[in-house]
C-alpha positions in Angstrom: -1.3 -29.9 2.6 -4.9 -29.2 3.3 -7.0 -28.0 0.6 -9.0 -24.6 1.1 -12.3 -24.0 1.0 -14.8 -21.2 -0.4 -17.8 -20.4 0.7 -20.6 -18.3 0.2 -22.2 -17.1 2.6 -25.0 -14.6 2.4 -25.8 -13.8 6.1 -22.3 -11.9 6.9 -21.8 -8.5 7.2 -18.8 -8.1 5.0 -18.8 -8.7 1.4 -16.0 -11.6 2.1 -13.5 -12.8 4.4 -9.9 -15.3 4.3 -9.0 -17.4 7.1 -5.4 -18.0 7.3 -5.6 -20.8 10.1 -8.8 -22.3 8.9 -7.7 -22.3 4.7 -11.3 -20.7 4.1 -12.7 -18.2 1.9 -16.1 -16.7 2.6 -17.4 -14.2 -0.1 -21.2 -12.8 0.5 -22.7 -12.7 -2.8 -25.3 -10.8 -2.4 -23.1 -7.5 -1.3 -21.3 -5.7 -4.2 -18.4 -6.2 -6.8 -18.5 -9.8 -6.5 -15.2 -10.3 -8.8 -13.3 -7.4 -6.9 -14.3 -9.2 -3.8 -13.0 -12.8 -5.1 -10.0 -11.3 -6.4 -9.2 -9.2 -3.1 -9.9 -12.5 -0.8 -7.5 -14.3 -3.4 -5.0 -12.1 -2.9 -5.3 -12.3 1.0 -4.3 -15.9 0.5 -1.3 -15.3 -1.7 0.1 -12.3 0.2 -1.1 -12.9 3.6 1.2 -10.9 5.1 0.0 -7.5 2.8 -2.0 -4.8 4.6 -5.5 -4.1 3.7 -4.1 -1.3 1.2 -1.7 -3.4 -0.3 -4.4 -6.1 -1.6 -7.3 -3.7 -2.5 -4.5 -2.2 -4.8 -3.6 -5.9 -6.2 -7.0 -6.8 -6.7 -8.1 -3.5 -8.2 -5.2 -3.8 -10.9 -6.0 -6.9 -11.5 -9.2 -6.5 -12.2 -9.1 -3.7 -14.0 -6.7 -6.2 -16.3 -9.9 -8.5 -16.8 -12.1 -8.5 -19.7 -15.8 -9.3 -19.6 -15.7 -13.4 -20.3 -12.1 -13.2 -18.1 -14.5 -12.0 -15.1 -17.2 -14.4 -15.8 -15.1 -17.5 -16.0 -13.9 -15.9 -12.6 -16.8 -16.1 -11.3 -17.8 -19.7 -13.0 -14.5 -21.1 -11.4 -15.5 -19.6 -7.9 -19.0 -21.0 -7.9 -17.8 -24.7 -8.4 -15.2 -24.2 -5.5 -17.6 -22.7 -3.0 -20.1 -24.4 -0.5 -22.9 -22.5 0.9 -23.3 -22.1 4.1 
């Protein structure tokens, strides 16, 4: 089973993307909520067949779940998975 792989990548347009085929994340950074982002890309990859709706809801619950540390050792975990680009 291939392994995915996160990236950041501060030159796209959208704050983050998830890549079925390819088993990629790409979050930007440098564009907004960075945790909502992570979470919503995270969610794409465990309900991949939920519509855009569906996963901004998940990842909005979720997040607004998450304490202050909770979203910083988010965050922490993220940066050690991702390779810029």
């Amino acid at each position: 089973m291939t392994q995915w792989q996160y990236k950041a990548d501060r030159k796209m347009h959208a704050y983050g993307d998830t890549d079925d085929k390819k088993k990629r994340i790409r979050i930007n950074p440098s564009k907004g909520d960075v945790v909502n982002t992570i979470l919503h890309e995270e969610a794409h990859k465990l309900y991949p067949k939920k519509n855009e709706k569906q996963v901004r809801k998940i990842a909005a619950k979720k997040e607004k779940k998450m304490s202050l540390p909770e979203m910083a050792n988010l965050i922490k975990r993220m940066a050690k998975k991702i390779k810029r680009t």
